[in-house]
Short mmCIF file of the C-alpha atoms (twelve columns), coordinates in Angstrom:
data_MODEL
# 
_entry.id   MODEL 
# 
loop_
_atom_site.group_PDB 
_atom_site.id 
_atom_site.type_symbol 
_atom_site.label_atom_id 
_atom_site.label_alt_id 
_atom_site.label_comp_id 
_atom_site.label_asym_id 
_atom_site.label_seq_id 
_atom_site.Cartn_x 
_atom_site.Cartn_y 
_atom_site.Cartn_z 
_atom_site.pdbx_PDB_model_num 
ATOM 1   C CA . UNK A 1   -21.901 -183.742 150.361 1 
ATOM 2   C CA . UNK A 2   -23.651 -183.621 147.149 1 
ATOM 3   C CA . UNK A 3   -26.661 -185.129 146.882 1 
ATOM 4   C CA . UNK A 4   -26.577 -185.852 143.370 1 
ATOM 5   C CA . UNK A 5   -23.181 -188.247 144.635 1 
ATOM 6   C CA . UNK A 6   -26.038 -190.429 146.640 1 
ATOM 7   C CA . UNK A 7   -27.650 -190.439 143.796 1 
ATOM 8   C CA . UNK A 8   -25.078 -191.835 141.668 1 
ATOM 9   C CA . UNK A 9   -24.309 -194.443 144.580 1 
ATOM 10  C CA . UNK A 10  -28.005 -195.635 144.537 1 
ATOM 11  C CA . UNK A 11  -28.132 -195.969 140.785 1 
ATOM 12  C CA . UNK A 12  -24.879 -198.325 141.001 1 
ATOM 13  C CA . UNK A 13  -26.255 -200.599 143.637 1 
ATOM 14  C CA . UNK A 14  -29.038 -201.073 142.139 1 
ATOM 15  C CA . UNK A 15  -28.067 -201.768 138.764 1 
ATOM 16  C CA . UNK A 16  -25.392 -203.985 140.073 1 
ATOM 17  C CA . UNK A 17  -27.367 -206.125 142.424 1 
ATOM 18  C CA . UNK A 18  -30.188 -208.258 142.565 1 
ATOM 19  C CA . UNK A 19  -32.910 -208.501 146.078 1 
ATOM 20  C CA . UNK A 20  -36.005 -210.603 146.191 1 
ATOM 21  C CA . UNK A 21  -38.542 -211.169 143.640 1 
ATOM 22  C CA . UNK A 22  -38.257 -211.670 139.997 1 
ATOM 23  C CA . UNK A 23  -36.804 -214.119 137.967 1 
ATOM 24  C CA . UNK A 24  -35.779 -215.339 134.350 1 
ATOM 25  C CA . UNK A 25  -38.769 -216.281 133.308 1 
ATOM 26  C CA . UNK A 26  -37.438 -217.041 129.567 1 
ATOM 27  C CA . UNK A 27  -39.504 -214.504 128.052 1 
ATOM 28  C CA . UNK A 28  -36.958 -212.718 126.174 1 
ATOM 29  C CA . UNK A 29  -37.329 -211.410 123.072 1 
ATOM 30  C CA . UNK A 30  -35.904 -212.737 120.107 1 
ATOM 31  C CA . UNK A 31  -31.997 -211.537 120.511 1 
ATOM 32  C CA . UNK A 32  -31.183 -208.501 118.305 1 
ATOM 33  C CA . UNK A 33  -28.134 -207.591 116.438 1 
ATOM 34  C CA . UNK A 34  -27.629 -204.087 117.834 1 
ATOM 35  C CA . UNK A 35  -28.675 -202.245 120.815 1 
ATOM 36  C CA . UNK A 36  -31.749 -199.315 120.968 1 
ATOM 37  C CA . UNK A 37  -29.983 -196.332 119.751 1 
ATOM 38  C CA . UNK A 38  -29.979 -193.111 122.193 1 
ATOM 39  C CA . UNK A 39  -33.153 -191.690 120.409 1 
ATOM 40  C CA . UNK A 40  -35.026 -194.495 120.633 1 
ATOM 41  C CA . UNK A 41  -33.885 -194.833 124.423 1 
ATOM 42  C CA . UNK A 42  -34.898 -191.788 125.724 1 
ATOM 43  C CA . UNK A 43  -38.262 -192.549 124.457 1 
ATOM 44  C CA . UNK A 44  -38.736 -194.543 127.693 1 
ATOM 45  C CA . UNK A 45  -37.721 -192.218 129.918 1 
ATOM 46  C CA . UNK A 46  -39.829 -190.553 132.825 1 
ATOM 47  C CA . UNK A 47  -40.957 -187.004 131.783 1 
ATOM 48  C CA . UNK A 48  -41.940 -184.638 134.261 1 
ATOM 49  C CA . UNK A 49  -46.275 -185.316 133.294 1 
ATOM 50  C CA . UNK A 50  -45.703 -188.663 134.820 1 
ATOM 51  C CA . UNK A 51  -45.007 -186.629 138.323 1 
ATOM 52  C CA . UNK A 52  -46.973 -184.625 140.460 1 
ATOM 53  C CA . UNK A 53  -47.404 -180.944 140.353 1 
ATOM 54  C CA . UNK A 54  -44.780 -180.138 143.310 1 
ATOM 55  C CA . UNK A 55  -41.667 -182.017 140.765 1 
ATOM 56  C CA . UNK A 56  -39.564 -180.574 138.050 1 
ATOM 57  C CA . UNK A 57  -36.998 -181.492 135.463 1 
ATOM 58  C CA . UNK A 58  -33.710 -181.162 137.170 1 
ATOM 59  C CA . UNK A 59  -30.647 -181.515 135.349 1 
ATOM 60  C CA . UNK A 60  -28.393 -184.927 134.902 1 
ATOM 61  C CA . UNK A 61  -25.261 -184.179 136.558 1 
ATOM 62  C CA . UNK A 62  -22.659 -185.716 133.890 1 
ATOM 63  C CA . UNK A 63  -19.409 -185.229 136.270 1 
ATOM 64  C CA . UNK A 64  -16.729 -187.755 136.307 1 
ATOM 65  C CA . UNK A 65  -15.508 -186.900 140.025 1 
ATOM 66  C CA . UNK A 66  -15.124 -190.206 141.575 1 
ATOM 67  C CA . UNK A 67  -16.423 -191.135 145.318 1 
ATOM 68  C CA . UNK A 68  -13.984 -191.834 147.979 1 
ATOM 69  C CA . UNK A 69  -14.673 -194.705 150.097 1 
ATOM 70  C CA . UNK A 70  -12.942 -194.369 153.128 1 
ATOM 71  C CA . UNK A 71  -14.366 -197.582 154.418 1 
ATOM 72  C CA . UNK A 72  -15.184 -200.809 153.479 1 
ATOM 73  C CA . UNK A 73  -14.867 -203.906 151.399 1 
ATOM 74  C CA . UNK A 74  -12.968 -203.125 148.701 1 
ATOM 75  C CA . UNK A 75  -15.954 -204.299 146.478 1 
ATOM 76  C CA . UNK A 76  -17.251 -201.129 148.062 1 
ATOM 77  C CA . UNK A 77  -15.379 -198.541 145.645 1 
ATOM 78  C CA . UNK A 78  -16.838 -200.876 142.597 1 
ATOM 79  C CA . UNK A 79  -20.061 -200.164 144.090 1 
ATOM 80  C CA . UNK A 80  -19.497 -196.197 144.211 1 
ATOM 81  C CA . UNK A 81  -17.878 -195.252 141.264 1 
ATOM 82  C CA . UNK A 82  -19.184 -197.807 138.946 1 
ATOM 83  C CA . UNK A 83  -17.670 -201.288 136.870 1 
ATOM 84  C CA . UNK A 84  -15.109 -200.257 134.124 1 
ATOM 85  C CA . UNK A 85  -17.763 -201.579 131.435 1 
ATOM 86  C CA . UNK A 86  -20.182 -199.300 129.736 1 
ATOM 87  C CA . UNK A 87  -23.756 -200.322 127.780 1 
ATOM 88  C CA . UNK A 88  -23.427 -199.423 124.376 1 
ATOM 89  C CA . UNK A 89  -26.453 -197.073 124.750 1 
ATOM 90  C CA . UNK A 90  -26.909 -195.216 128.355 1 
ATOM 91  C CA . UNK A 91  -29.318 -192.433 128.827 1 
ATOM 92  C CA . UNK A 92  -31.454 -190.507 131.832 1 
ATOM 93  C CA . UNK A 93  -33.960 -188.021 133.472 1 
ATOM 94  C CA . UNK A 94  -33.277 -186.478 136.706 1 
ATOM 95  C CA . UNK A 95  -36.339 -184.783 138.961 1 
ATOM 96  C CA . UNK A 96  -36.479 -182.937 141.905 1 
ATOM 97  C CA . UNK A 97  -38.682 -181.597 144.639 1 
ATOM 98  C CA . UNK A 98  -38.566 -178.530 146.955 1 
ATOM 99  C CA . UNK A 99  -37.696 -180.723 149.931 1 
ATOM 100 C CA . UNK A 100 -34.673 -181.874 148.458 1 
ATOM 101 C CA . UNK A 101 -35.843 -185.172 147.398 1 
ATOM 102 C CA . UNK A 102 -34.818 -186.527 143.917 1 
ATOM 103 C CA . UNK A 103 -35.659 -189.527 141.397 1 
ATOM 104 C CA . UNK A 104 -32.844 -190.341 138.689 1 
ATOM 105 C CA . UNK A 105 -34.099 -192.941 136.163 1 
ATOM 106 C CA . UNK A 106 -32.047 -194.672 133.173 1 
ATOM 107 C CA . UNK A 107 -32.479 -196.866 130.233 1 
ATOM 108 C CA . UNK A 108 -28.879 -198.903 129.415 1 
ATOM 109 C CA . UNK A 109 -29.548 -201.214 126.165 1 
ATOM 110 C CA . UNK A 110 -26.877 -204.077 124.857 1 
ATOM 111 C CA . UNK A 111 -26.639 -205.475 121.565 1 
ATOM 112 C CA . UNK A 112 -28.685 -208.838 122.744 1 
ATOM 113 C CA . UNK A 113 -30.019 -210.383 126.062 1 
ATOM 114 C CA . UNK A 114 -27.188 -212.615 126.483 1 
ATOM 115 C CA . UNK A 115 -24.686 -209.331 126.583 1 
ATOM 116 C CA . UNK A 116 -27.443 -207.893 129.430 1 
ATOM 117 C CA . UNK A 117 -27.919 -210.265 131.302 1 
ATOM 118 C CA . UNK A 118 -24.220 -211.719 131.713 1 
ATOM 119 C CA . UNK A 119 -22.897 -207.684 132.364 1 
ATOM 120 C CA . UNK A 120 -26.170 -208.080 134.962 1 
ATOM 121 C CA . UNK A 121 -24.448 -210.478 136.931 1 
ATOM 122 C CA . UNK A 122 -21.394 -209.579 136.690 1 
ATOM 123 C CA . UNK A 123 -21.806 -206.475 138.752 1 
ATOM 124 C CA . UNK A 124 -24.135 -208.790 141.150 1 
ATOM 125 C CA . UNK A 125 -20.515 -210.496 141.472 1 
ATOM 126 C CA . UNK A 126 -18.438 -207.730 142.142 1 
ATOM 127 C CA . UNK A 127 -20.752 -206.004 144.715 1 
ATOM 128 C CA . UNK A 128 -22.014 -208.688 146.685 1 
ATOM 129 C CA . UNK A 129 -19.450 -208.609 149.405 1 
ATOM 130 C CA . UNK A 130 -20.491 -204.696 150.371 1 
ATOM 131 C CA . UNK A 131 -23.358 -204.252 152.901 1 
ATOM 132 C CA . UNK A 132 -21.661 -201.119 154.626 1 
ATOM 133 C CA . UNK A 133 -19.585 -198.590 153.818 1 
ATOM 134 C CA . UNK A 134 -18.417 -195.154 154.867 1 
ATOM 135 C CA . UNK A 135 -17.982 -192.149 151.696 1 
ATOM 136 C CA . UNK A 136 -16.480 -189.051 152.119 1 
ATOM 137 C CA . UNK A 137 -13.558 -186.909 150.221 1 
ATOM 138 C CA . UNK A 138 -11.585 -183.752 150.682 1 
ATOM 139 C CA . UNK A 139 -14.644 -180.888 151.839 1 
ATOM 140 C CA . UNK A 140 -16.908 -183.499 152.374 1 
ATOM 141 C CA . UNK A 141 -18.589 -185.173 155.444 1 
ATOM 142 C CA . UNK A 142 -18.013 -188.031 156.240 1 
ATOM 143 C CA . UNK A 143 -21.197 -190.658 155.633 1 
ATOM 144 C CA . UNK A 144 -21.973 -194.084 156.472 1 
ATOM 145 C CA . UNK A 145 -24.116 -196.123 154.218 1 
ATOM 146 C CA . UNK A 146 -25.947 -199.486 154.849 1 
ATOM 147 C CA . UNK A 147 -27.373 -201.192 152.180 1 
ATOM 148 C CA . UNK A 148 -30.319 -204.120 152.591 1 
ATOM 149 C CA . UNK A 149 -32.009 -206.072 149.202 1 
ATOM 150 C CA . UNK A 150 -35.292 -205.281 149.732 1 
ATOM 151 C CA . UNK A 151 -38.378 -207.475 148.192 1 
ATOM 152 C CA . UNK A 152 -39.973 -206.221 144.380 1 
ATOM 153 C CA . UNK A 153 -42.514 -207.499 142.307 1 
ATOM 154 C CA . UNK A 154 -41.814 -210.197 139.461 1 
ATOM 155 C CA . UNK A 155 -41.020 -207.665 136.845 1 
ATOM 156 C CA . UNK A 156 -39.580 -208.102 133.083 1 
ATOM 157 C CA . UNK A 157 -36.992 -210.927 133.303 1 
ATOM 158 C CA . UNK A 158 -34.878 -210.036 136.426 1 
ATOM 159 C CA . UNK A 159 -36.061 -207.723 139.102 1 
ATOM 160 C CA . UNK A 160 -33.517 -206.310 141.764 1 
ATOM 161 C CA . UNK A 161 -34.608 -203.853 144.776 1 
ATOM 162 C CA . UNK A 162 -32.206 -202.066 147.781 1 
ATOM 163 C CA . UNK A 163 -32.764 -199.921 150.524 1 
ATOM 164 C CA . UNK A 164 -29.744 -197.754 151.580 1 
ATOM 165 C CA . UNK A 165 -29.799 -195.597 154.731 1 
ATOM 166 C CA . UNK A 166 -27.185 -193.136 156.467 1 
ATOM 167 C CA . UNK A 167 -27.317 -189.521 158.081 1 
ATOM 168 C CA . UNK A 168 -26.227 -186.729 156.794 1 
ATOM 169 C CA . UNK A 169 -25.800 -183.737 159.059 1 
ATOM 170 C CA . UNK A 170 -27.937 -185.403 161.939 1 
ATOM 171 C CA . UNK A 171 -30.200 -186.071 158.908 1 
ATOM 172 C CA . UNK A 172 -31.939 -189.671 157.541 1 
ATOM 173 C CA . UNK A 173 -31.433 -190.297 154.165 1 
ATOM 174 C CA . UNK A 174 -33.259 -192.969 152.516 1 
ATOM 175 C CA . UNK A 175 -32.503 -194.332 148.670 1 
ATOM 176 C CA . UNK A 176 -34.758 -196.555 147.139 1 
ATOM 177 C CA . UNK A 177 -33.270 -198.669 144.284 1 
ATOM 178 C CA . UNK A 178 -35.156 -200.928 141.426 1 
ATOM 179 C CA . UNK A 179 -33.871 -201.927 138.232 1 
ATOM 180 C CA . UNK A 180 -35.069 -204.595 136.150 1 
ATOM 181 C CA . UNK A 181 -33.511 -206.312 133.286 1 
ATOM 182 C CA . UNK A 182 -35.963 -206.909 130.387 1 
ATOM 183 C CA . UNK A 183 -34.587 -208.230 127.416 1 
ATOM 184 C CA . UNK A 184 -31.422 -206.559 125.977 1 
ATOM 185 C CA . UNK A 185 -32.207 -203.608 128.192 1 
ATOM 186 C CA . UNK A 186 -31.974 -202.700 131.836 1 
ATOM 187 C CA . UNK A 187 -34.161 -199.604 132.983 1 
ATOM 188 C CA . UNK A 188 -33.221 -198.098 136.576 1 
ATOM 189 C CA . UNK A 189 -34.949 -196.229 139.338 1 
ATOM 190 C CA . UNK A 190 -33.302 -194.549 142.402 1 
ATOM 191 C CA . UNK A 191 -35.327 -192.051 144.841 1 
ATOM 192 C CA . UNK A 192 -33.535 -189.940 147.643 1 
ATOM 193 C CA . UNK A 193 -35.675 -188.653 150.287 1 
ATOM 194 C CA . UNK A 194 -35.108 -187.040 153.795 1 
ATOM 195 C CA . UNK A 195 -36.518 -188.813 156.907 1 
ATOM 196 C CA . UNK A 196 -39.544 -190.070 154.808 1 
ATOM 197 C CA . UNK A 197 -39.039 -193.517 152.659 1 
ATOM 198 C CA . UNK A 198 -41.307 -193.209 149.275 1 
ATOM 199 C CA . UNK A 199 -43.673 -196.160 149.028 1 
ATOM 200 C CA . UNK A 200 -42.591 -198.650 146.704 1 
ATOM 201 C CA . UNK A 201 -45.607 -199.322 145.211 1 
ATOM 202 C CA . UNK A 202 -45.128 -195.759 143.342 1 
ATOM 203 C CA . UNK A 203 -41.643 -196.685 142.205 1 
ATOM 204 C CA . UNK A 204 -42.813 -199.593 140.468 1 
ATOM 205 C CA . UNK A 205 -45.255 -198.102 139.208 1 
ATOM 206 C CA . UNK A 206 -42.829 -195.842 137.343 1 
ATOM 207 C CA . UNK A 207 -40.985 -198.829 136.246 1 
ATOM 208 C CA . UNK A 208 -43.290 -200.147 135.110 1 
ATOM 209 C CA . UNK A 209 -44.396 -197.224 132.859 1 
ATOM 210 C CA . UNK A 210 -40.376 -197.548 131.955 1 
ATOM 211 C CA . UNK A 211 -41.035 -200.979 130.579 1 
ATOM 212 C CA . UNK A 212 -44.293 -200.581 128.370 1 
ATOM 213 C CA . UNK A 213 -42.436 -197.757 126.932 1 
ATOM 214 C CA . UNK A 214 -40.318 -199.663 125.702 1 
ATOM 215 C CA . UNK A 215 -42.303 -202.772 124.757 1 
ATOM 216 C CA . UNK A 216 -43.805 -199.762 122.826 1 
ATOM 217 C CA . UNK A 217 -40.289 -198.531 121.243 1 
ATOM 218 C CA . UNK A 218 -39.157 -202.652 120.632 1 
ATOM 219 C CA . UNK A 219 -42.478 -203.286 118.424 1 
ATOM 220 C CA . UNK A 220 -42.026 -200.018 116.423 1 
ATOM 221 C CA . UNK A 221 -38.614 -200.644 115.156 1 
# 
């Protein structure tokens, strides 16, 4: 199985679903007319000097194959291969390491908060029902997932964490998942590792660095 399909499950989860910690604390900006455009996106991205030495770039797999679940809730195949919506402005950094860990990060802006926060819970909706669930497709193995909400830190205006486990070739995968919805924009985190779980201190430390980016890129415009 491709790793990079985890990945792609993490990043839907987590996006989709809220754990503990945070909350609308009405601190939204003013709403604006038209979400960030790609350039000024991308400006809050994760570059590879905000890793250590033993990461690199990797490339963002852009594939449209979907992910067979093969069991389930049927909120389940929402969960893998995404809502039918799109944000008006989507974009992303992959990074890898040696061991075959990963971090995929994204920055999805809407026109106003009200259009982020209402496509926020709408894919809260739609996935809630899936805790478990097995993936696998033709020249695949077959993999079973479990996902928990897991507790984060009061972050921008909504804060959502998961923890997702299964094996992979007699293997323990672990994906760590934080998004946080800040405004008119939602910024994403999702780590794979094998048999080691990243702290999630460091993962919210990187969204964090997400967010003052683009605090930075909102008073500029």
């Amino acid at each position: 199985m491709r790793t990079r399909q985890l990945v792609c499950i993490a990043a839907l989860v987590v996006v989709s679903a809220c754990g503990g910690g945070g909350s609308d604390s009405g601190s939204d900006k003013p709403a604006a007319s038209a979400p960030l455009s790609k350039a000024k996106a991308q400006k809050a991205l994760l570059t590879i000097a905000d890793f250590e030495s033993d990461w690199k770039a990797a490339p963002v797999d852009d594939t449209d194959a979907a992910i067979t679940i093969t069991k389930g809730d049927t909120s389940c195949s929402t969960l893998a291969n995404g809502p039918d919506d799109k944000a008006p402005t989507k974009v992303e950094s992959s990074f890898s390491r040696a061991d075959e860990a990963s971090m995929n990060d994204t920055v999805e802006s809407y026109g106003d908060s009200s259009k982020a926060t209402t496509q926020w819970r709408a894919h809260l909706k739609a996935i809630s029902a899936c805790r478990t669930f097995t993936i696998g497709g033709s020249g695949t193995p077959s993999v079973d997932v479990e996902v928990t909400p897991t507790e984060v830190s009061d972050l921008g205006d909504e804060a959502a964490a998961f923890h997702a486990t299964g094996t992979v070739q007699g293997v323990t995968m672990n994906l760590d998942l934080v998004t946080v919805r800040a405004g008119r924009n939602v910024v994403a985190i999702t780590t794979l590792a094998f048999n080691d779980q990243p702290p999630r201190d460091t993962l919210e430390e990187k969204v964090t660095t997400m967010l003052d980016r683009l605090d930075a890129v909102d008073d500029a415009s």
